[in-house]
C-alpha positions as CSV (number, residue, x, y, z in Angstrom):
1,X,59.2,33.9,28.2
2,X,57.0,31.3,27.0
3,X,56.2,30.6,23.2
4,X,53.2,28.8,22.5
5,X,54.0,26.2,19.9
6,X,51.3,27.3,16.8
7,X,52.1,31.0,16.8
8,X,55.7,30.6,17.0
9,X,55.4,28.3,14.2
10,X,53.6,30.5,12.2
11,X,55.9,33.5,12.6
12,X,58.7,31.1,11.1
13,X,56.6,29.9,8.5
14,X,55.8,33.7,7.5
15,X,59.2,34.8,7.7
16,X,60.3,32.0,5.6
17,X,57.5,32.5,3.0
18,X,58.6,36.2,2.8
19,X,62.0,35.5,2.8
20,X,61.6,32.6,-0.7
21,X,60.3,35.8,-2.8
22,X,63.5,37.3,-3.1
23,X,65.2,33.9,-3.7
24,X,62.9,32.6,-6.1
25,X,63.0,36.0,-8.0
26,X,66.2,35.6,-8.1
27,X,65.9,32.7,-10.3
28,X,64.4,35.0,-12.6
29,X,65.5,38.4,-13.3
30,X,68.7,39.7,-12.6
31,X,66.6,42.9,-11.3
32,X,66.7,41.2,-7.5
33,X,70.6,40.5,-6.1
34,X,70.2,39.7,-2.3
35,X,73.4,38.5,-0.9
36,X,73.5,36.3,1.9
37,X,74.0,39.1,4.7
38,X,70.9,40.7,3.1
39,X,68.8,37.4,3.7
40,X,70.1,37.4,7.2
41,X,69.5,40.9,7.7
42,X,65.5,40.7,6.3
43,X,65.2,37.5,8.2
44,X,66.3,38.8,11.7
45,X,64.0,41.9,11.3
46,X,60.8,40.0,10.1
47,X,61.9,37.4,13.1
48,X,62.6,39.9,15.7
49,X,59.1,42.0,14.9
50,X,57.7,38.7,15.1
51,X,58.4,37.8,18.1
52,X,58.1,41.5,19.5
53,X,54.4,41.4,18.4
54,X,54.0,38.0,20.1
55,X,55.6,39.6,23.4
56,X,53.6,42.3,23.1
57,X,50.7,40.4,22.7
58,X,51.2,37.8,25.6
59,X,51.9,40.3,28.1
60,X,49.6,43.1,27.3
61,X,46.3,42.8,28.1
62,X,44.5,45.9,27.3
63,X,43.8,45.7,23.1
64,X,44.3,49.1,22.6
65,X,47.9,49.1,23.8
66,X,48.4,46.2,21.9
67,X,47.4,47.6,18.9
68,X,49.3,50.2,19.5
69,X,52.8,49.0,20.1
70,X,52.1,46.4,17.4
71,X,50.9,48.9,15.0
72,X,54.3,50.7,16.5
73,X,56.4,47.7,15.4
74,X,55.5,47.5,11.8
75,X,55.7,51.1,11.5
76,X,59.3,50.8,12.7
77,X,60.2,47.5,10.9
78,X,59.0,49.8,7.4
79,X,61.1,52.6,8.2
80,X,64.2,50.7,9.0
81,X,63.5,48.3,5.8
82,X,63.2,51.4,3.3
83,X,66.2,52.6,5.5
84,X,67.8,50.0,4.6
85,X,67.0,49.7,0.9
86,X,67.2,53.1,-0.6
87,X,68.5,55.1,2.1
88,X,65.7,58.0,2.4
89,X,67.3,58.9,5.3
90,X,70.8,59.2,4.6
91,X,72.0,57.2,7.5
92,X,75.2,55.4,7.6
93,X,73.1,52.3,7.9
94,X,72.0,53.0,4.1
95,X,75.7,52.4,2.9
96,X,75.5,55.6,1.5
């Protein structure tokens, strides 16, 4: 698999630009408490859904499938994140 040096770039630099909110909230409310495991947690989902889209996107050529699975992606990436969160599922994952 072959990462072409911009777009790789740019999914780091998105995942670390989502990833500063929490820690610069932080700073200033005691409403956000991330732990560490949470920050590595968020950070391998937005990276892994990352680089699934650019997979996706590289080996895919049809747009409409690409769309699709990318759309696919986010849609799972939100569920497990909300999962993850607040439980609306009442998985085990939720720590409920």
């Amino acid at each position: 698999m072959h990462f072409p040096t911009k777009r790789f770039t740019i999914i780091l630099l998105v995942v670390t630009g989502l990833l500063s909110i929490p820690l610069v909230a932080m700073e200033f409310t005691n409403d956000v408490n991330w732990s560490l495991s949470d920050f590595v947690i968020a950070g391998f989902l937005l990276f892994g859904t990352g680089l699934a889209c650019e997979f996706s996107l590289q080996n895919i050529q049809k747009t409409t499938y690409r769309l699709a699975i990318c759309g696919g992606l986010l849609l799972l990436l939100c569920l497990l994140w909300l999962e993850l969160a607040v439980g609306i599922f009442g998985s085990p994952i939720s720590g409920n």
